[in-house]
N, C-alpha and C positions, 0 to 999 in steps of 0.2 A: 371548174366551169371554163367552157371558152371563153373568145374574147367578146363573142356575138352575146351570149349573156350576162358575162360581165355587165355589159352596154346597159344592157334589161332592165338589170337590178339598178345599176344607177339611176336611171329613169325611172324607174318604181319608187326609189327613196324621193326622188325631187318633187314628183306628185305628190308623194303622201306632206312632205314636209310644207308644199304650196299650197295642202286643202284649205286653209284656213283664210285666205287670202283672197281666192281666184274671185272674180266677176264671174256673169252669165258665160262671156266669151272664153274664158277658159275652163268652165265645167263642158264645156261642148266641147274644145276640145280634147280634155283629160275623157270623153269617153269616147271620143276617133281612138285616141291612139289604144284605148282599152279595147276597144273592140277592130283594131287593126289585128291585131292575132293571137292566137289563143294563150303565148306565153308570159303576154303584154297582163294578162288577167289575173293568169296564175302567179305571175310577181309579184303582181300587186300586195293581192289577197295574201300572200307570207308575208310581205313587209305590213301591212295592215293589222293581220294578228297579231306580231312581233312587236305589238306598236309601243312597247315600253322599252325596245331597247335602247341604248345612250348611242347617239349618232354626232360623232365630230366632225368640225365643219371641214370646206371644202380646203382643199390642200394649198398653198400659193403657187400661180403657174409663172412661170418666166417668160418673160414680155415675150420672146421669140419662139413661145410653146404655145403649136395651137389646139392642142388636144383637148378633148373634153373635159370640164372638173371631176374629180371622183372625188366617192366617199368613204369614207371608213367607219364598218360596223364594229364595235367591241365586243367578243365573244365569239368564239369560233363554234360555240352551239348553235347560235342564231344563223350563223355564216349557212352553216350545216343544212339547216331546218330551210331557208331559203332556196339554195340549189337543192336539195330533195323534191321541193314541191315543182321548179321551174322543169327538171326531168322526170317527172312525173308522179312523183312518190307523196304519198299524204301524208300534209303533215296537219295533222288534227287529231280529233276524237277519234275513235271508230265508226261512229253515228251522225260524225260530221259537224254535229252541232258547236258553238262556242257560244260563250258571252262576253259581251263588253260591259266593264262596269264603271259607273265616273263618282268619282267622290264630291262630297259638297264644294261648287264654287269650280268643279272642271265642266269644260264641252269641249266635245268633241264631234268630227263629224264621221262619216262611215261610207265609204262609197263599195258600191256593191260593184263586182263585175258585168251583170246585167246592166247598168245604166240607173240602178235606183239609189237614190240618196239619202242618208239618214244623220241629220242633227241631232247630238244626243245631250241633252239636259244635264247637270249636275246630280249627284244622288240617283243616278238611274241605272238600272238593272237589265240589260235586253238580249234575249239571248235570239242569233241567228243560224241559219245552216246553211254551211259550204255545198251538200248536195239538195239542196233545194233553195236557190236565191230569193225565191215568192214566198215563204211564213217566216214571221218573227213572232216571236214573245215577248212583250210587256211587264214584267214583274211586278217594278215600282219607276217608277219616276216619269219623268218626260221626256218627249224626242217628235221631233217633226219630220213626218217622210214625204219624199218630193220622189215619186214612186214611175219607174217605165212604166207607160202603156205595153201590155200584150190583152188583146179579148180572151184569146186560147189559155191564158191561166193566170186569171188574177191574182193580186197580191193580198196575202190573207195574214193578218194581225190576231195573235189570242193573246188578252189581259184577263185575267182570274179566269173565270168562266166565262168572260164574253170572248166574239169573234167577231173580227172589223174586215170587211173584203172589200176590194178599191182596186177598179182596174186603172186607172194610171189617174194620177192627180196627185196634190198638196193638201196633206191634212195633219194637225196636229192630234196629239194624246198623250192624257196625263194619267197616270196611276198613285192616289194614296192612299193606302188600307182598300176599304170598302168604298171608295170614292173612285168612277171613272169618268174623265171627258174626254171629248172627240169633236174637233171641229173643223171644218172644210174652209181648205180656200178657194181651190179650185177642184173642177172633175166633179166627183162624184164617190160616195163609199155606201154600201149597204152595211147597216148594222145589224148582227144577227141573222145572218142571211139564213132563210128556210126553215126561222123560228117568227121573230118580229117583223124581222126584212123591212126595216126603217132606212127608207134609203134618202141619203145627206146631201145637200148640193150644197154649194159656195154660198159662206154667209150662215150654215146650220150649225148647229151645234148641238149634242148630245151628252146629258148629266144621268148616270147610274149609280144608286147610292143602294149597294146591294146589300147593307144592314137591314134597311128596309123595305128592300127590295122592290126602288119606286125610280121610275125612271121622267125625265123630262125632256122634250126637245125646244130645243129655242131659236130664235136670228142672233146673229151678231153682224157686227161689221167687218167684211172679207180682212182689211187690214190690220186688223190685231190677232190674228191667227198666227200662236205662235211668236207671240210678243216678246217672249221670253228672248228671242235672239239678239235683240238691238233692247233692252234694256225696260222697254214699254208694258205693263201689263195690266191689261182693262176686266173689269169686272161686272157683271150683273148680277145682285140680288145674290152674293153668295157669303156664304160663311165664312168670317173670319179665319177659320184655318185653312181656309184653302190659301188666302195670303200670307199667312204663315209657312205652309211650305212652298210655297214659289220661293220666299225668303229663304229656307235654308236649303230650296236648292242651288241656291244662286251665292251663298257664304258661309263658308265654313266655321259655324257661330251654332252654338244652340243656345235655341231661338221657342221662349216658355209663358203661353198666352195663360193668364189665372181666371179665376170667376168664372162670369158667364161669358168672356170675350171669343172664345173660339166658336159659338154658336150665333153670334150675332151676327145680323147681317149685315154687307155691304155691296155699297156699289159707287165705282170710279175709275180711278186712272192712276198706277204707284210705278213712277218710273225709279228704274234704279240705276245709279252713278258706275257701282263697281266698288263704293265705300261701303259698309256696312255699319260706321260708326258713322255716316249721315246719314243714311236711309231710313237704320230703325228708328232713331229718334222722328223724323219726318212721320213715318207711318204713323206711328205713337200720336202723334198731331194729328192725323187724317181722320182716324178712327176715334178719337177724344180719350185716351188711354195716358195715365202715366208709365213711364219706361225707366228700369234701374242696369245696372249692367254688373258683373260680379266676372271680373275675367274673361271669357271667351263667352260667358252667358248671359244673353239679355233676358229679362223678363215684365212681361207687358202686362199690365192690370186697370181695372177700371177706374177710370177717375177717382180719387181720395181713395184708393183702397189701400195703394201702396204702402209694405209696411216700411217702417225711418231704422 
């Protein structure tokens, strides 16, 4: 590579390693410079994919050097696979598509080269494509998209057999098993578009429980859309296990509701610290449940059922 992409790639690692951080004012503008020019994108998008490789910090410069910091990638496959895509070479599927996968207790965020942003849950599954920035796949898990406006071609979401289309707004979506939700903070999404064509605004929300193939729409309050990100996560009138897997996707713990607790319902407010050995016990308390712990596995049971 020249020295002009050398440059690129640096600036491509210092975004990616900055997503986690930035305010409003600097997601505006990590996508100036993204969409300053088309190489700016294609960096990206290789360091993005790449996103497991080990990156060592920056080098120490001497007081009397004013050069830029650089980075050091380890592995001269990945080195490879980055200049391949910055000169124009794929590096992907054939089909384009990938997926990002986060294990219990990771998030991650995902920036699109279009301008669309995706918050990715723990335990989440979502597969994207490089030639087509407007559909994802929802597998399993969670992810909040904060999605470009374009009218000319929506952004279109498929979880199991449903399809969520949202021409630019903030809306969150959870997948577990036969369980899907969808709720809007802002903009607008149509659900099922040119089937049910349930369409969403700020404050909506939608429960698909395709076991029995029944679906609900309800209000919420705009600001807990998406709670999962700062810790907060509110509930109406739902089942137990749906707070159980917020829980393990938020800790890498398994996490074993007995009796009749996971069909019981609830409704409230379970904020979580970042501990999992204060949390569960807490919820245990919320929900009037004794809790035992056996290693890495908690197990939740109905008051007095516990066995000693």
């Amino acid at each position: 590579m020249n020295v002009e992409k050398g440059d690129i790639v640096d600036q491509a690692i210092d975004w990616h390693l900055r997503r986690h951080d930035m305010d409003n004012a600097g997601w505006h503008e990590f996508i100036s410079w993204l969409e300053a020019s088309p190489l700016h994108a294609s960096a990206y998008d290789a360091i993005a994919l790449q996103d497991n490789i080990p990156v060592v910090a920056e080098r120490p410069v001497a007081a009397n050097d004013d050069a830029k910091p650089r980075w050091r990638m380890i592995g001269t496959g990945v080195a490879a696979a980055i200049a391949a895509t910055i000169i124009g070479f794929a590096v992907m599927p054939a089909d384009g598509r990938y997926t990002i996968v986060t294990q219990p207790g990771e998030q991650r965020d995902v920036a699109l080269s279009d301008g669309t942003r995706i918050e990715v849950n723990g335990a989440t599954r979502l597969t994207l494509d490089h030639h087509n920035l407007r559909v994802a796949t929802l597998e399993q898990g969670e992810a909040t998209f904060h999605v470009r406006h374009d009218a000319g071609e929506p952004f279109t979401l498929q979880s199991g057999e449903r399809t969520i289309e949202d021409a630019g707004t903030i809306f969150n979506v959870s997948r577990a098993g036969p369980r899907l939700d969808v709720q809007v903070a802002e903009g607008a999404v149509v659900f099922e578009p040119g089937k049910q064509s349930v369409r969403l605004t700020p404050g909506s929300a939608i429960t698909v429980a395709e076991d029995n193939m029944t679906v609900a729409v309800s209000q919420i309050a705009v600001e807990t859309v998406g709670g999962w990100r700062h810790g907060a996560l509110s509930y109406a009138n739902v089942p137990l296990s749906v707070v159980g897997d917020a829980v393990k996707r938020r800790y890498r713990v398994d996490l074993t509701l007995t009796g009749d607790l996971s069909g019981r319902s609830f409704t409230g407010m379970v904020r979580l610290t970042g501990d999992a050995a204060r949390d569960i016990p807490h919820i245990a308390g919320l929900i009037g449940a004794d809790w035992q712990k056996h290693g890495s596995r908690w197990i939740l049971s109905p008051k007095g059922t516990a066995a000693r």
